[in-house]
C-alpha positions in Angstrom: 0.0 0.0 0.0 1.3 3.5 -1.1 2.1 5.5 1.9 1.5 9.5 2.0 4.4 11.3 4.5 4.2 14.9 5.4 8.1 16.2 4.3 8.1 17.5 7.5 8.6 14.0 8.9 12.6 13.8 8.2 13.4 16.9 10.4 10.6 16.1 12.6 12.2 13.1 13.7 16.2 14.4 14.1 14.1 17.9 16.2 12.0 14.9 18.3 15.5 13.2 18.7 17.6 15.7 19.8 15.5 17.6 21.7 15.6 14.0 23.9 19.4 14.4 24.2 19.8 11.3 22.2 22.3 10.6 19.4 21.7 8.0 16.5 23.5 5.4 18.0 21.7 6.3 21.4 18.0 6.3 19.7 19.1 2.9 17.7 19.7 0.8 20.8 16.7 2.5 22.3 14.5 1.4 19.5 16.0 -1.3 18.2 16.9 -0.3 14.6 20.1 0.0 13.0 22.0 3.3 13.2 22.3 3.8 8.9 18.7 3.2 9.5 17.4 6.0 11.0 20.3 8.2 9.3 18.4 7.2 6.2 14.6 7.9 7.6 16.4 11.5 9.2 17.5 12.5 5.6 14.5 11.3 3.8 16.5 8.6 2.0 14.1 5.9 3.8 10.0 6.1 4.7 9.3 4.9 7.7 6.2 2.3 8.1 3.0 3.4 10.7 4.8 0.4 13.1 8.4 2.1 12.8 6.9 5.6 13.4 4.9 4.2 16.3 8.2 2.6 17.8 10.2 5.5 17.3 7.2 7.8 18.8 7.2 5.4 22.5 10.8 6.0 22.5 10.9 9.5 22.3 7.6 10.3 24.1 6.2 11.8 21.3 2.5 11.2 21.8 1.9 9.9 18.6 3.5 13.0 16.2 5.5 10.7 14.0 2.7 8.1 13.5 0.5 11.4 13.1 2.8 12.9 9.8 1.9 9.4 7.7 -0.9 8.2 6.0 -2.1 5.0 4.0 -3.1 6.3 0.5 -6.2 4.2 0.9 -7.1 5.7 4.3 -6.0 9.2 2.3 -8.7 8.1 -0.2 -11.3 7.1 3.0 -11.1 10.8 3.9 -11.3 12.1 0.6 -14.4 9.9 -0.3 -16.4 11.0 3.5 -15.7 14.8 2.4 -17.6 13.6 -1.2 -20.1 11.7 0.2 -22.9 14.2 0.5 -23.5 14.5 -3.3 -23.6 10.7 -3.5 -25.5 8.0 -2.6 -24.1 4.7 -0.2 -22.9 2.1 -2.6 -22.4 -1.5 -1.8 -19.1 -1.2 -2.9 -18.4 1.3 -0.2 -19.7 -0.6 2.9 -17.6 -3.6 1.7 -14.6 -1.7 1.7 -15.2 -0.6 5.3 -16.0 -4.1 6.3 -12.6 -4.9 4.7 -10.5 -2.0 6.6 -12.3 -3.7 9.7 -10.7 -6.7 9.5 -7.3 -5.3 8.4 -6.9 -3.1 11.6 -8.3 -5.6 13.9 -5.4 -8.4 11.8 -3.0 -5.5 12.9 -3.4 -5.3 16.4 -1.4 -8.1 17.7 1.8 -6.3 15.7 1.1 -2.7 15.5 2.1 0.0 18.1 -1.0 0.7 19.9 0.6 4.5 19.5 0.6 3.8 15.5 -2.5 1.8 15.6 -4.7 4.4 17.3 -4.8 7.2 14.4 -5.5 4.2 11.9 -8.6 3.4 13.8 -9.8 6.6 14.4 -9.4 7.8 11.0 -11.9 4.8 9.8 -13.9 5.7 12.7 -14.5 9.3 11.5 -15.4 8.0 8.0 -18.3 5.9 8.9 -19.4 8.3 11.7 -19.7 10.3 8.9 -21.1 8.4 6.6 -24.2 7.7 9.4 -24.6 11.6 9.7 -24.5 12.1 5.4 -28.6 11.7 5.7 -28.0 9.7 2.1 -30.0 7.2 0.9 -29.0 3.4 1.8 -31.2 0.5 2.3 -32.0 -1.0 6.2 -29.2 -3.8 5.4 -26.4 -1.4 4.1 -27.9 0.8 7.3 -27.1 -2.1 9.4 -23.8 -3.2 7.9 -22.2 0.1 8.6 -23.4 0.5 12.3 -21.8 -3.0 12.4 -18.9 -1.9 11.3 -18.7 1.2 13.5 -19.7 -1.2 16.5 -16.1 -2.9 15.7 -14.3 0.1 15.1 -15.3 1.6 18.4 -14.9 -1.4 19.8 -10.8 -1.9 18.6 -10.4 2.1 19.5 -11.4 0.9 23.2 -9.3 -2.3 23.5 -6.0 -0.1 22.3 -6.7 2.6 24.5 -7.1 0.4 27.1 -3.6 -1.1 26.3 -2.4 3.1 26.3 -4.2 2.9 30.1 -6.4 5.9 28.5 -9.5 4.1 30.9 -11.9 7.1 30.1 -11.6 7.6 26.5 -12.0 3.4 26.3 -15.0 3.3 28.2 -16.5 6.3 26.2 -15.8 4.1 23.4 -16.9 1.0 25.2 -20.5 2.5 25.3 -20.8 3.4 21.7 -19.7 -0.2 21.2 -22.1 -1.8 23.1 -25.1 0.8 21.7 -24.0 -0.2 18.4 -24.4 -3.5 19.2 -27.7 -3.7 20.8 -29.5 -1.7 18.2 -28.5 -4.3 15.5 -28.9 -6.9 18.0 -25.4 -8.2 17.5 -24.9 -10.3 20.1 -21.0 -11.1 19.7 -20.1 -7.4 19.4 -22.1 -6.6 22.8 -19.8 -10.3 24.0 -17.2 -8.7 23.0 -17.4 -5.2 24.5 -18.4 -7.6 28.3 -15.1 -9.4 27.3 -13.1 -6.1 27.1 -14.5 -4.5 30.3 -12.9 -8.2 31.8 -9.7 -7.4 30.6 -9.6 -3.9 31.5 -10.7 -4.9 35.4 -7.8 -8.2 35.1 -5.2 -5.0 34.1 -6.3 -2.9 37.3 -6.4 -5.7 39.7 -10.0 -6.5 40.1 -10.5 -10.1 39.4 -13.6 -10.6 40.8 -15.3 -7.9 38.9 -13.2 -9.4 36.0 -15.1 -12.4 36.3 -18.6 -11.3 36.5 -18.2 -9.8 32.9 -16.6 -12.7 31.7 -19.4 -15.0 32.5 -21.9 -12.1 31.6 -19.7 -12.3 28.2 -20.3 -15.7 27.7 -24.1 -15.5 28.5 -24.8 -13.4 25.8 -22.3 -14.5 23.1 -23.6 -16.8 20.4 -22.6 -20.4 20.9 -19.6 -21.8 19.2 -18.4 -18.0 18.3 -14.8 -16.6 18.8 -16.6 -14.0 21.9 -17.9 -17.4 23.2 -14.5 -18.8 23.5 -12.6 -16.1 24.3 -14.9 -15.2 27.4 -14.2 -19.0 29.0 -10.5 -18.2 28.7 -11.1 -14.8 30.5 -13.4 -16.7 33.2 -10.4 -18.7 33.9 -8.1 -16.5 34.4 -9.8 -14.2 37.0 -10.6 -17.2 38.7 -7.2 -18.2 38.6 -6.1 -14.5 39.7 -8.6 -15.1 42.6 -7.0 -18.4 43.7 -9.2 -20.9 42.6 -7.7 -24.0 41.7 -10.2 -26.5 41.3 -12.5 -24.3 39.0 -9.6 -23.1 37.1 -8.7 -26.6 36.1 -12.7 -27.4 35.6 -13.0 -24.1 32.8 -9.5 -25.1 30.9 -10.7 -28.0 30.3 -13.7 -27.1 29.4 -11.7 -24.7 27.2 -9.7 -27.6 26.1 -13.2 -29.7 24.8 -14.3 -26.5 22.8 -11.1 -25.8 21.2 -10.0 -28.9 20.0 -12.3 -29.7 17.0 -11.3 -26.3 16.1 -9.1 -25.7 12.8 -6.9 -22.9 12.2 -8.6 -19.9 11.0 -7.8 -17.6 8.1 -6.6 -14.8 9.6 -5.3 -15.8 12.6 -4.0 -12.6 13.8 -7.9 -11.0 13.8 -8.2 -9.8 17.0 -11.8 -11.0 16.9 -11.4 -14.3 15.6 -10.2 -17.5 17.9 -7.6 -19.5 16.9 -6.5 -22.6 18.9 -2.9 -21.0 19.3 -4.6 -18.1 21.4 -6.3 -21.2 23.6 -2.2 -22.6 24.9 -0.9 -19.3 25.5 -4.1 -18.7 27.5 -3.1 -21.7 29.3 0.2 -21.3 29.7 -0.6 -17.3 31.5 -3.6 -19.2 33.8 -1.7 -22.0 35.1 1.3 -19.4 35.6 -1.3 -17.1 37.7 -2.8 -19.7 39.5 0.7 -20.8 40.0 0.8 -24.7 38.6 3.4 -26.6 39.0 3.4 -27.3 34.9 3.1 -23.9 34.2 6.9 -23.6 33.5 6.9 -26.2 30.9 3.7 -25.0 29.4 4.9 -21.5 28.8 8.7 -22.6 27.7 7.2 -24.8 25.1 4.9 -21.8 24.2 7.3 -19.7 23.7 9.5 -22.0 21.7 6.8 -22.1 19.0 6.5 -18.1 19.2 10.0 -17.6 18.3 10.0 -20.0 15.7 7.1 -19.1 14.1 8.9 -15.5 14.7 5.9 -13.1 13.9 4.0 -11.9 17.0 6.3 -9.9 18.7 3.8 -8.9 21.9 2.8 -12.9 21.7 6.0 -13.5 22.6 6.5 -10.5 25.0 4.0 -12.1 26.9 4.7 -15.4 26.7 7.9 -14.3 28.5 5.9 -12.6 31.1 4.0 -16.0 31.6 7.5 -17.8 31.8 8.7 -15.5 34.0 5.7 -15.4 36.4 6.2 -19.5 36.0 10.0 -19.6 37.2 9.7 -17.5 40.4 9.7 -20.8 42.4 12.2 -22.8 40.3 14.9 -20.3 38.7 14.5 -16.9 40.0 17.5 -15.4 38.2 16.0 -17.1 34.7 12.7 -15.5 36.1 14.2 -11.6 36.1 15.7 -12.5 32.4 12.9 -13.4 30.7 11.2 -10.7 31.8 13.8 -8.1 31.4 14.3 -9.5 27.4 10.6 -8.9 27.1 10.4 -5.5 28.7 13.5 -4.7 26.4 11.7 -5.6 23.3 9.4 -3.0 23.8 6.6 -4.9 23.0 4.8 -4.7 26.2 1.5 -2.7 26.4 0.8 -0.5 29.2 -1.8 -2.8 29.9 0.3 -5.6 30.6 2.6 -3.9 33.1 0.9 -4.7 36.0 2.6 -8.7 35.3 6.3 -7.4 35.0 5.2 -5.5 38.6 3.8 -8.9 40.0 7.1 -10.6 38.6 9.3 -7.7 40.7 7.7 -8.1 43.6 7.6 -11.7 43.6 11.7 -11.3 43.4 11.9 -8.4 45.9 10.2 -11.2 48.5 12.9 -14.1 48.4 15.7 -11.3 48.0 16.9 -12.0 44.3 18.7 -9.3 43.1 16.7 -7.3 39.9 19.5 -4.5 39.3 19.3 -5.1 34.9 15.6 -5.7 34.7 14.8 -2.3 36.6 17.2 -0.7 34.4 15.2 -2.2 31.1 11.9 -1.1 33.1 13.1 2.5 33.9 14.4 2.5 30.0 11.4 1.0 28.1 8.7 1.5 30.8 5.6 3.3 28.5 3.8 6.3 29.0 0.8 5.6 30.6 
């Protein structure tokens, strides 16, 4: 896809960059990229992706200006089509290409920058708001297929502003989610918005409320859907955060009986979509919480097939996390590395801090020593 960058963007970055004390070779072990890298995105040799501006804004504390400066011609074309849309009518053709840039952003959550990922969203999320509001004339199914689609968007905006720990703004969205889904009586989106006010109570330490909207998630998803499964894996791990050991065991395996018949999925990065590689790494962090003894072995062999398969950086991040949470008891020092390598990947949400906390504090109580990982924490800690 072509991508539109403001000429600013070259200077912008060396001004952001110096203005944070760093050199090249400073901001290039910061971030992660090579030094003739960024040389080559400061002198406008080189265009940086949305995921590499989203990178280098955490770094520099930005707030999203780099990511800001680019574009995706096609969302360029989005923006250009909303402005036109009053002397048209709807087309089919339209609605279909929302429905398309629905599932793209909700494939690129589980790689994007929740920094680079959030103008993306929004930018969709203006279109179709606008699109609503254009008083044109569209049948009641192309009606319904773009509330839908707004129901998702506003939905996605929520879940990455809850990993930017933006709580206000996400339950703002949260609400326009869940209206959404009610008036077209789509039951997985309203699942779906239950399942992401459990997350968002598992992030701020309230299990128990956690698992009230995970089973309220489950009541109202449709049976066999991804919300369905996703809101059993959510019910046991707040029931694992609570200490619960026998009904933990009872809902994994009752996770384990849905899963299995289950093939792999086309996409199955979608955010939205269940895969049975989402269902062991949901394992691996329940048994970890609810401290297992197998835990260990379930997230090392987890994470094994992460970094072969090489892909899904914040999979892996947090598969690290779980290993780390796993080793407190066994190997304390190989606890503080894995989690200090995640941390200084960069791929962990503000959402997920709370479990590199739990892991610190679990070491600060049988004395081990965590000089390195605080420094990658003070380094790489994000903005909240």
């Amino acid at each position: 896809m072509t991508r539109i960058i403001d000429p600013r963007w070259p200077s912008t970055l060396r001004t952001l960059r110096q203005r944070a004390g760093l050199s090249l070779r400073d901001l290039a072990a910061k971030a992660h990229y090579a030094k003739s890298y960024l040389h080559d995105l400061e002198t406008g040799r080189k265009t940086a992706t949305v995921d590499v501006a989203g990178r280098l804004d955490d770094v520099l504390d930005t707030g999203g200006v780099l990511t800001g400066m680019l574009t995706d011609e096609g969302e360029h074309d989005s923006a250009e089509l909303a402005r036109r849309v009053a002397a048209t009518d709807i087309s089919t053709t339209t609605i279909t290409g929302i429905e398309a840039a629905v599932d793209e952003l909700a494939t690129a959550y589980p790689t994007a920058s929740p920094h680079a990922l959030l103008p993306r969203v929004r930018r969709h999320l203006t279109y179709v708001t606008t699109l609503v509001g254009s008083g044109r004339r569209m049948t009641l199914d192309q009606h319904r297929r773009i509330l839908v689609a707004g129901g998702w968007l506003s939905l996605l905006t929520a879940t990455v502003l809850i990993d930017l720990r933006r709580r206000e703004s996400a339950i703002a969205h949260l609400r326009t989610a869940e209206a959404m889904g009610a008036h077209t009586e789509h039951d997985e989106i309203r699942a779906w918005c239950l399942e992401t006010r459990a997350w968002e109570a598992l992030t701020t330490g309230d299990p128990a409320t956690a698992l009230d909207l995970a089973r309220g998630a489950r009541a109202v998803a449709p049976a066999g859907s991804s919300a369905w499964l996703q809101s059993t894996a959510q019910t046991g791990r707040s029931l694992a955060l609570l200490g619960d050991r026998k009904a933990t065991g009872e809902t994994l395996a009752r996770l384990e009986r849905l899963v299995s018949p289950l093939g792999q999925p086309e996409r199955p990065e979608h955010h939205y979509r269940y895969d049975p590689g989402k269902a062991r790494a949901y394992v691996a962090t329940t048994l970890a919480w609810v401290g297992d003894p197998v835990a260990a072995a379930e997230a090392g062999d987890v994470l094994a097939e992460l970094l072969a398969e090489g892909s899904r950086p914040r999979r892996i991040a947090s598969a690290r996390l779980d290993l780390g949470q796993a080793l407190l008891s066994l190997d304390p020092n190989e606890a503080a590395a894995q989690v200090a390598v995640a941390v200084g990947s960069g791929r962990v949400a503000a959402s997920n801090w709370w479990r590199v906390d739990r892991v610190r504090q679990g070491l600060a109580r049988i004395g081990v020593p965590t000089g390195d990982l605080d420094e990658f924490c003070e380094t790489y800690q994000p903005r909240m």
